[in-house]
C-alpha positions in Angstrom: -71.7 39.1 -44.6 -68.4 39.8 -45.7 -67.9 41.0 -49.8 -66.6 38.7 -52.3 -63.3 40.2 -53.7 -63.1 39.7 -57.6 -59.5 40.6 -58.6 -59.2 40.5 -62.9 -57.6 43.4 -65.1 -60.6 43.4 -67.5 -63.4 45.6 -66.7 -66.0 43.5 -68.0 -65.4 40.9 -66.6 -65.9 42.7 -63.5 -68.7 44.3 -64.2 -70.4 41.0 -65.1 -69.6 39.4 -61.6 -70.5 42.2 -59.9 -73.7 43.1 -61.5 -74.8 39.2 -61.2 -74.0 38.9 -57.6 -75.9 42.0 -56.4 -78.7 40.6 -58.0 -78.3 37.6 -55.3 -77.8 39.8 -52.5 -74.1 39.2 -52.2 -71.9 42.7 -51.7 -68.4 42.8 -54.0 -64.8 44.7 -54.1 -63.3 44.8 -57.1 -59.2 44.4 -57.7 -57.4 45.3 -61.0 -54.1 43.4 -60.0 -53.0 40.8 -57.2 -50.8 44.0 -55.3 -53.8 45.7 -54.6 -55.3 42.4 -53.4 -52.7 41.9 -50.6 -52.2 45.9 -49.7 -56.4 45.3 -49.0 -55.5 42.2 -46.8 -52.6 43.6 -44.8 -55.4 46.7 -43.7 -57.6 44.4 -42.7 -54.9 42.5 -41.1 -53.8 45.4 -39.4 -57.1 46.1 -37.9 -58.4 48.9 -40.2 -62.0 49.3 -39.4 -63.2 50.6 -42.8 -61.7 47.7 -45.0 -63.8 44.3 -44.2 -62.1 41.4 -45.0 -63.6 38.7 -48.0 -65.4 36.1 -47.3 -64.3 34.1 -51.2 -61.9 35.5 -53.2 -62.2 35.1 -56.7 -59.5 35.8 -59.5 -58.0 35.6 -62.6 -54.9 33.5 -63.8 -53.1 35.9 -66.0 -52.8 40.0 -65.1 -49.9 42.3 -64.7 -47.9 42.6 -61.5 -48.2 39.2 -60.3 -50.3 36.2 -61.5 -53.1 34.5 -59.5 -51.0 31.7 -58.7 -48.7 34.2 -56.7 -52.1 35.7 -55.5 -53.0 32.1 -54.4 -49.6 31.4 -52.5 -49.7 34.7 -50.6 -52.9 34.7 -49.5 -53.0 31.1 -48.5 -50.3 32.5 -46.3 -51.9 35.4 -44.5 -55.8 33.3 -44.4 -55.5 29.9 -44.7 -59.2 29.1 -44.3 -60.1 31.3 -47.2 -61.7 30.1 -50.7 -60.0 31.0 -53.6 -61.6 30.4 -56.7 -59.4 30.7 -59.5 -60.8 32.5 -63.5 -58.7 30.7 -66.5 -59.0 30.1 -69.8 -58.8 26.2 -71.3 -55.3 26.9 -72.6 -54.2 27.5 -68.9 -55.2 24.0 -68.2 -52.0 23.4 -66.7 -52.2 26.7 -64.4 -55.6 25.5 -63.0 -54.0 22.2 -61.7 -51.0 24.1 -60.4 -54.0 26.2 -58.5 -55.6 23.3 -56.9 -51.8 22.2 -55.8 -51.6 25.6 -54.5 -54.7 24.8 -52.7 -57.2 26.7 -54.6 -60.9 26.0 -53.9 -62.0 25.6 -57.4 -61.4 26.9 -61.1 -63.8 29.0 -63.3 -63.2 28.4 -66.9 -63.5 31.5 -69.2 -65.7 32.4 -70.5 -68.0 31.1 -68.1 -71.5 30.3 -68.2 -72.8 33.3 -65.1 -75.5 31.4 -63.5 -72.9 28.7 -62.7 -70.4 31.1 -62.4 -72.5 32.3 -59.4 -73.8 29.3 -58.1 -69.7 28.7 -57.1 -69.5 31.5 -55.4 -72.4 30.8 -53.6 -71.0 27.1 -52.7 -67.5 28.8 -51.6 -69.5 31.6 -49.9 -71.3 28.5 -47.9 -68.0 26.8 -46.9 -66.5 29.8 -45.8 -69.1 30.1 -43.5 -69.2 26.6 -42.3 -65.2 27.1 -41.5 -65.8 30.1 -39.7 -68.3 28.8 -37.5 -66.2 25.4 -37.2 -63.3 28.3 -36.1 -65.0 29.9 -33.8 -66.1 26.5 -32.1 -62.8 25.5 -32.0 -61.7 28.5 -30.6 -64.2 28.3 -27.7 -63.1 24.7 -27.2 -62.8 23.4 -23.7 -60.7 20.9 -22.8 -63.5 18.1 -23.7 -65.3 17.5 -26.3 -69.0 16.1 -27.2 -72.6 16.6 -27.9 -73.8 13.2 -27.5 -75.6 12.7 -24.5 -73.7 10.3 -23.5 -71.5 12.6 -23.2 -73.2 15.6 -21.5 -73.8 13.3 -18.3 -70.2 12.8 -18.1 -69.5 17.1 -18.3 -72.7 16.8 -15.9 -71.0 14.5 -13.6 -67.8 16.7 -13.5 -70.0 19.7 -12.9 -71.3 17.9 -9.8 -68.2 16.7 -8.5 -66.0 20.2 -9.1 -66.7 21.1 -5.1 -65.2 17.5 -4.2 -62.2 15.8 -3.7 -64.0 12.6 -3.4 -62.4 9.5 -5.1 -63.6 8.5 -8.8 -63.4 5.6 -10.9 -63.5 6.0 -14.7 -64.6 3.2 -16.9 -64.4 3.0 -20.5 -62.8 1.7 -23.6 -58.7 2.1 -24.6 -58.8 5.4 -26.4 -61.9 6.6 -25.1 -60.3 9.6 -23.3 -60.2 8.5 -19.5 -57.4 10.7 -18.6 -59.1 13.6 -20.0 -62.1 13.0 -17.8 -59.6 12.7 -15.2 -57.5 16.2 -16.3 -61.0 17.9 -16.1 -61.8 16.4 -12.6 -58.7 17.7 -11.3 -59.0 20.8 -13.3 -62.3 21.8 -11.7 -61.8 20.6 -8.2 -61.2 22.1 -4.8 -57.2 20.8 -5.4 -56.7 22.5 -8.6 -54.2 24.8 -8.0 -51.9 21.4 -7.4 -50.4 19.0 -9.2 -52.1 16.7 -11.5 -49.4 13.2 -11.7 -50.4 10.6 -13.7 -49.2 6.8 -13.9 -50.5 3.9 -16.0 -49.9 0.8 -13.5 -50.2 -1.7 -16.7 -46.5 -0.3 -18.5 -44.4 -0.2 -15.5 -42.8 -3.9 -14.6 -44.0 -5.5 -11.5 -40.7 -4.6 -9.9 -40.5 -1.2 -10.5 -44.0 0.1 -10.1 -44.0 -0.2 -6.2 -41.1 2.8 -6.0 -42.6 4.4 -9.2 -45.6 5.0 -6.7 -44.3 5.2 -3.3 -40.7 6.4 -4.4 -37.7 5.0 -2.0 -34.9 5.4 0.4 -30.8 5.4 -0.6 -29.8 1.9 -0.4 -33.0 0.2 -0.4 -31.9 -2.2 -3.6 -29.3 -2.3 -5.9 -29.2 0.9 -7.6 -31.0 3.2 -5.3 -27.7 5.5 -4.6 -30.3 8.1 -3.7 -33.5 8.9 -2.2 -36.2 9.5 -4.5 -39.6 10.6 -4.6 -42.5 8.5 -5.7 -45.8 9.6 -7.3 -47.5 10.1 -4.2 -45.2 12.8 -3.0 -44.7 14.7 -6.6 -48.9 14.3 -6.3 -49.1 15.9 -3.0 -51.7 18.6 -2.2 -53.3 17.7 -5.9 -54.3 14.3 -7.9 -52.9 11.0 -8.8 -54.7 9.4 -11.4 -53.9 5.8 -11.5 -54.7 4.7 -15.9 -55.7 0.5 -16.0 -56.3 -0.2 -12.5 -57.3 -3.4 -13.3 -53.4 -4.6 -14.2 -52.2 -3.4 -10.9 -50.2 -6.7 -9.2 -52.2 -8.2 -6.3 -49.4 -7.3 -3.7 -49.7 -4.0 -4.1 -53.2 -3.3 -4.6 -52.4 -3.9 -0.5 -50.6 -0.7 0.0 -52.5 1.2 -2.3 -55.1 0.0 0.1 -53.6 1.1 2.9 -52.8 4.5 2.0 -56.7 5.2 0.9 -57.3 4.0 4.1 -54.9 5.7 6.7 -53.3 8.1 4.5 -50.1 7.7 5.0 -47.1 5.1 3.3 -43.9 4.1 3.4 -41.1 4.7 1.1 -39.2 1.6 -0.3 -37.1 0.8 2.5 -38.4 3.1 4.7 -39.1 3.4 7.8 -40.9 6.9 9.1 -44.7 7.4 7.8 -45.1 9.8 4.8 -48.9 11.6 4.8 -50.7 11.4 0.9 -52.1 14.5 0.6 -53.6 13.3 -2.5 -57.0 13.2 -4.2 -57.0 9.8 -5.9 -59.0 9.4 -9.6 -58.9 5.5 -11.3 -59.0 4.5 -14.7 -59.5 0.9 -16.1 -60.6 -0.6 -19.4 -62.0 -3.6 -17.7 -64.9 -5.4 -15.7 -63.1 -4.8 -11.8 -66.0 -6.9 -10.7 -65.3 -9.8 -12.9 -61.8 -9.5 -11.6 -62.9 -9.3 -8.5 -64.8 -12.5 -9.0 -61.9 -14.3 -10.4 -59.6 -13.4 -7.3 -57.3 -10.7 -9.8 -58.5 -7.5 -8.0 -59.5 -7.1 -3.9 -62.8 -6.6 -3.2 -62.0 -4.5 -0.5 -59.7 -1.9 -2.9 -62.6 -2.0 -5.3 -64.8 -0.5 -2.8 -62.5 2.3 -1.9 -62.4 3.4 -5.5 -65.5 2.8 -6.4 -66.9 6.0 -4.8 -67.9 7.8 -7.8 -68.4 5.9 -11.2 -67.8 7.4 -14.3 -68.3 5.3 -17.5 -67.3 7.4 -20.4 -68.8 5.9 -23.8 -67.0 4.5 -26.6 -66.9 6.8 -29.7 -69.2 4.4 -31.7 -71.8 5.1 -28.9 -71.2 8.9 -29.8 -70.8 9.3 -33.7 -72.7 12.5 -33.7 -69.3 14.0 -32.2 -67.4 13.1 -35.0 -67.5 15.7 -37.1 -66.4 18.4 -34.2 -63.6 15.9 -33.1 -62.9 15.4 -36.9 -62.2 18.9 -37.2 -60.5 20.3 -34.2 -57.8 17.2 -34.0 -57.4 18.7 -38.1 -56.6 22.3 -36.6 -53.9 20.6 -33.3 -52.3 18.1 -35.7 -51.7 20.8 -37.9 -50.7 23.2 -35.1 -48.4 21.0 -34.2 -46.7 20.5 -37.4 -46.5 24.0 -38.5 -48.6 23.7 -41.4 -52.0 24.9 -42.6 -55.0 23.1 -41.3 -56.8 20.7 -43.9 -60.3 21.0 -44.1 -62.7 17.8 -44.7 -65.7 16.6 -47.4 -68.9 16.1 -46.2 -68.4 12.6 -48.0 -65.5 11.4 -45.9 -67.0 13.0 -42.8 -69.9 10.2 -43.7 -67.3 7.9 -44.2 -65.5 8.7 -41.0 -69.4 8.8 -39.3 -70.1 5.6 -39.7 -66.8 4.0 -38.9 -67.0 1.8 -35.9 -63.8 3.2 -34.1 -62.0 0.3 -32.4 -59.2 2.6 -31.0 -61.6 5.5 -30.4 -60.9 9.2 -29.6 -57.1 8.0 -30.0 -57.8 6.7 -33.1 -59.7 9.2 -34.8 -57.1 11.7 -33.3 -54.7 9.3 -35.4 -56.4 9.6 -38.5 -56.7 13.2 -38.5 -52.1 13.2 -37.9 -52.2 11.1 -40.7 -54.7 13.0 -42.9 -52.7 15.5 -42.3 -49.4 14.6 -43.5 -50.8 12.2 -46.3 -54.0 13.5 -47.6 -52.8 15.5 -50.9 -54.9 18.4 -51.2 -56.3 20.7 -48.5 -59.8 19.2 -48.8 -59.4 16.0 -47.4 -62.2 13.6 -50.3 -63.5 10.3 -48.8 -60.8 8.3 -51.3 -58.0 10.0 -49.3 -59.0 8.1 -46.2 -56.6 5.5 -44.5 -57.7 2.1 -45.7 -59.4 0.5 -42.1 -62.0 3.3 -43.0 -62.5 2.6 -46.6 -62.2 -1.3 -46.0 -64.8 -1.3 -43.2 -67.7 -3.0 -43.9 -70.9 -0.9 -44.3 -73.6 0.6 -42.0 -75.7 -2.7 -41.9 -78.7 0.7 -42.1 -77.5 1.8 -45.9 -75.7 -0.9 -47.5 -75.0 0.7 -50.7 -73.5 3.8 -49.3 -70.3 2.7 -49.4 -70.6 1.9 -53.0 -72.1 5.2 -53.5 -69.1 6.6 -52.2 -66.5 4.7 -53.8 -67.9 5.6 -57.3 -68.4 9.3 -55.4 -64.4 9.0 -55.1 -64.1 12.6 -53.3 -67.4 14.1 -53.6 -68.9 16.6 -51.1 -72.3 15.3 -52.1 -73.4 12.4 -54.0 -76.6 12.6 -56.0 -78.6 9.1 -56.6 -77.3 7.5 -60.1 -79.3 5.4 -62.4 -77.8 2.2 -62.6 -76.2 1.5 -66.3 -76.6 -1.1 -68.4 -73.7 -3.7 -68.8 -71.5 -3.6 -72.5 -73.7 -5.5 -74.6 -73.6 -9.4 -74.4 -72.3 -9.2 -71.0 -76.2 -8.5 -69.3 -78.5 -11.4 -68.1 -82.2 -11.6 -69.6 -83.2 -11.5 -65.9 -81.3 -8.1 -64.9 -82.6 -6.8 -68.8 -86.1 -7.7 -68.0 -85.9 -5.4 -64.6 -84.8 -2.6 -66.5 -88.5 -0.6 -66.0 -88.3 -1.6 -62.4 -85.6 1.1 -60.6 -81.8 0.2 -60.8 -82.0 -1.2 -57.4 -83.8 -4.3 -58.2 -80.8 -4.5 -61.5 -78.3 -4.3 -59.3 -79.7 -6.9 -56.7 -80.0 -9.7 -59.9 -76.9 -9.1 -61.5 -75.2 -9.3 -58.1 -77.1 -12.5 -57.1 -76.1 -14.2 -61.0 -72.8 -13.0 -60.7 -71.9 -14.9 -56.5 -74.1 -17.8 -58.1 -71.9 -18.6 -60.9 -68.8 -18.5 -58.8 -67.4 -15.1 -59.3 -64.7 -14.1 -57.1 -64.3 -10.4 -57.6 -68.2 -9.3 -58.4 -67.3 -6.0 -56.5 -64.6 -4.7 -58.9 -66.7 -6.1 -61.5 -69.7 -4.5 -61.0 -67.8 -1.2 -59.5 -66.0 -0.7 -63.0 -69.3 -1.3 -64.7 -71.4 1.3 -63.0 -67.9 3.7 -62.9 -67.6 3.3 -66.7 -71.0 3.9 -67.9 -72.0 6.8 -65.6 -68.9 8.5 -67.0 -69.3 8.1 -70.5 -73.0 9.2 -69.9 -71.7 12.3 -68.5 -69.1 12.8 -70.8 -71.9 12.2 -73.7 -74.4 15.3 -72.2 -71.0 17.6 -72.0 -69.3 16.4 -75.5 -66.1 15.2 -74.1 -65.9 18.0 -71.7 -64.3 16.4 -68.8 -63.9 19.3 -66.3 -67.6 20.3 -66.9 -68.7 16.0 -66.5 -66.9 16.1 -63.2 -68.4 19.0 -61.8 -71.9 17.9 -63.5 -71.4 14.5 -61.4 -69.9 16.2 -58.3 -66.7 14.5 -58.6 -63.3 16.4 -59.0 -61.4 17.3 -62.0 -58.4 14.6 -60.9 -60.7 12.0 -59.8 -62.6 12.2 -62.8 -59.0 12.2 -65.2 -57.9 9.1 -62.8 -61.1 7.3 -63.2 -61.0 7.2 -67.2 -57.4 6.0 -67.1 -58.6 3.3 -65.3 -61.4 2.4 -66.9 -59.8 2.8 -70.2 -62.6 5.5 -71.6 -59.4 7.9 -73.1 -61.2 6.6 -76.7 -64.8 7.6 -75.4 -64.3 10.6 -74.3 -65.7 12.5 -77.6 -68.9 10.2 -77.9 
């Protein structure tokens, strides 16, 4: 494993780390200022075999030749993916929430208690890891993604068919990544050193698509002032993938029929036979053999496509690759806009799990663009989710998750509350009387009294309720300390500060 840099210009403070982290089996470097830090990273950066990079860097606030906020900003530049846990005293309050700006992993408040201090590390030493390996996979990435088995058939199918140029139908939901399928046909097929054209038959208009696919000669309309290719011919000696089939206009499912059957077509006012040369994939989104049934599509067409059938399945039918696909559209979406890749809490990966994914690949691909311009901090917490994930309605499987995770706002794990008590004079006898019972059965009465009587908003109302005492509870066992009750509850230090606003606790917090 790679050491765990400490950079701080007092020695015992060093020694301290040092001596308590050996003791757990995790090696150390030690730093006196942040120029040393970053003359350390540019050796490693520059390949020097007996400097090992660190796996967490931790380090103090305020030291001479540059503080750890300039630390942070630099080396956020030169490793992105590394956590920085930053040392400062209460009075730097301020500095610690211009570190987690910056994009700091977490603060360690001086002087710190060392068995926490090291159980920190340890969690940024974990999440390092977990990037790293979540790197590496990305790296190795093929063009496809998934783990499911539904899945697996599909890269089976591909496998099968790479010595083929045979024809193949894909089936499968909008946004469910037919034209990938179709890419990685082409891509691992006898015709791969050709080209791979693509046309979706259902956004061209009826008028246009016939010499958008067959192309047409000077003069054949009004406009045509020169000859010009159509997808056939730029397709030729590779594959044509034709996206949503199914909308193609009756008329000219006829000549697509021909040329699958004799090879050859006609140019829009043509006259002489052009060959196609062309392996032909299919895509639709819907039932061709209800459309054949209802006279929309030709039986006879169907047949000649329907070669090979490969139904890819909808991301709901797949959630276990959601994480991956989480993560690597994270690392393209922020390849593509030039900034540092965001990296997401176990709590809005659940969140994100059991979302049901109308718009699927393409719409978790979506998310991920927006997550990326919008999400504020570079760990994405479940509250920073667009709102047709946090509005969706519960796994019908766990019910109280999601209000787990509301009151969670952000965490990376949520532990399993007891249920408060209402204020007094607001409780029922019934929901009092179940007190020795679990909060589960508390929750279910008070719930049941409140939709009884009439209550329209029993979800804020009960939300605020368990918000509000959990955090005075908290509060209570840390004596006002809010930074050590947020990390006791596993909630962050903004949440937490957000969260008591709201709840109007700023009088409570000493209790």
């Amino acid at each position: 494993m790679k050491p765990i840099w400490i950079v701080d210009d007092d020695p015992s403070i060093r020694f301290v780390l040092e001596k308590a982290l050996a003791r757990e089996n995790l090696p150390t470097r030690s730093f006196t200022q942040a120029r040393d830090v970053l003359d350390a990273l540019a050796d490693v950066a520059a390949g020097d075999p007996t400097h090992q990079g660190p796996q967490v860097l931790v380090s103090d606030i305020r030291m001479p030749g540059g503080s750890g906020l300039q630390l942070l900003e630099k080396v956020r530049g030169l490793q992105p993916g590394l956590p920085v846990i930053v040392m400062t005293a209460y009075s730097d309050l301020d500095s610690a929430v211009s570190a987690f700006q910056g994009g700091a992993f977490e603060y360690l408040p001086k002087p710190f208690d060392l068995p926490k201090a090291v159980e920190l590390i340890r969690r940024a030493v974990e999440e390092s890891q977990r990037e790293e390996v979540a790197e590496q996979q990305l790296t190795a990435m093929p063009e496809m993604l998934g783990q499911a088995p539904a899945m697996q058939d599909v890269f089976r199918a591909i496998g099968r068919l790479s010595q083929s140029v045979v024809t193949v139908l894909i089936t499968g939901e909008s946004g469910s990544g037919k034209e990938l399928v179709a890419r990685a046909l082409h891509k691992h097929s006898p015709v791969a050193g050709g080209p791979f054209v693509a046309i979706n038959t259902a956004a061209i208009p009826k008028d246009l698509l016939e010499s958008e696919l067959f192309g047409h000669e000077r003069g054949a309309f009004t406009g045509a002032q020169t000859q010009r290719r159509g997808r056939f011919e730029q397709a030729e000696g590779g594959t044509l993938f034709l996206d949503e089939i199914g909308d193609m206009p009756f008329d000219l499912q006829t000549r697509l029929l021909r040329v699958l059957s004799d090879g050859q077509f006609y140019r829009v006012g043509g006259h002489a036979a052009v060959k196609a040369n062309v392996r032909v994939i299919a895509a639709t989104h819907q039932n061709l053999e209800q459309r054949v049934k209802d006279g929309a599509f030709r039986e006879d067409l169907f047949h000649r496509l329907n070669v090979i059938r490969l139904r890819l399945p909808a991301l709901r039918e797949r959630s276990e690759d959601v994480a991956m696909l989480t993560r690597y559209f994270l690392q393209r979406s922020a390849r593509q806009l030039g900034v540092e890749p965001k990296r997401i809490s176990d709590a809005a990966l659940a969140l994100l799990t059991r979302f049901a994914f109308p718009g699927n690949v393409r719409q978790l691909e979506n998310i991920c663009h927006w997550l990326t311009v919008m999400a504020p901090a570079q760990v994405i917490s479940a509250q920073d989710l667009p709102p047709e994930v946090l509005e969706a309605t519960p796994h019908p499987a766990a019910p109280l998750q999601g209000v787990a995770d509301e009151v969670a706002a952000g965490a990376t794990s949520v532990p399993a509350p007891a249920l408060p008590p209402a204020p007094a004079g607001t409780r029922t006898d019934q929901a009092a009387a179940l007190d020795g019972m679990g909060w589960e059965p508390a929750l279910v009465s008070e719930a049941q009294q409140l939709l009884r009587s009439g209550q329209a908003d029993v979800w804020d109302v009960l939300t605020r309720r368990f918000e509000s005492r959990l955090i005075r509870t908290a509060l209570q066992a840390t004596h006002g300390r809010r930074m050590e009750a947020a990390q006791r509850l596993g909630i962050g230090r903004n949440t937490i500060t957000r969260k008591i606003q709201e709840l109007g606790l700023d009088a409570h917090d000493d209790e």
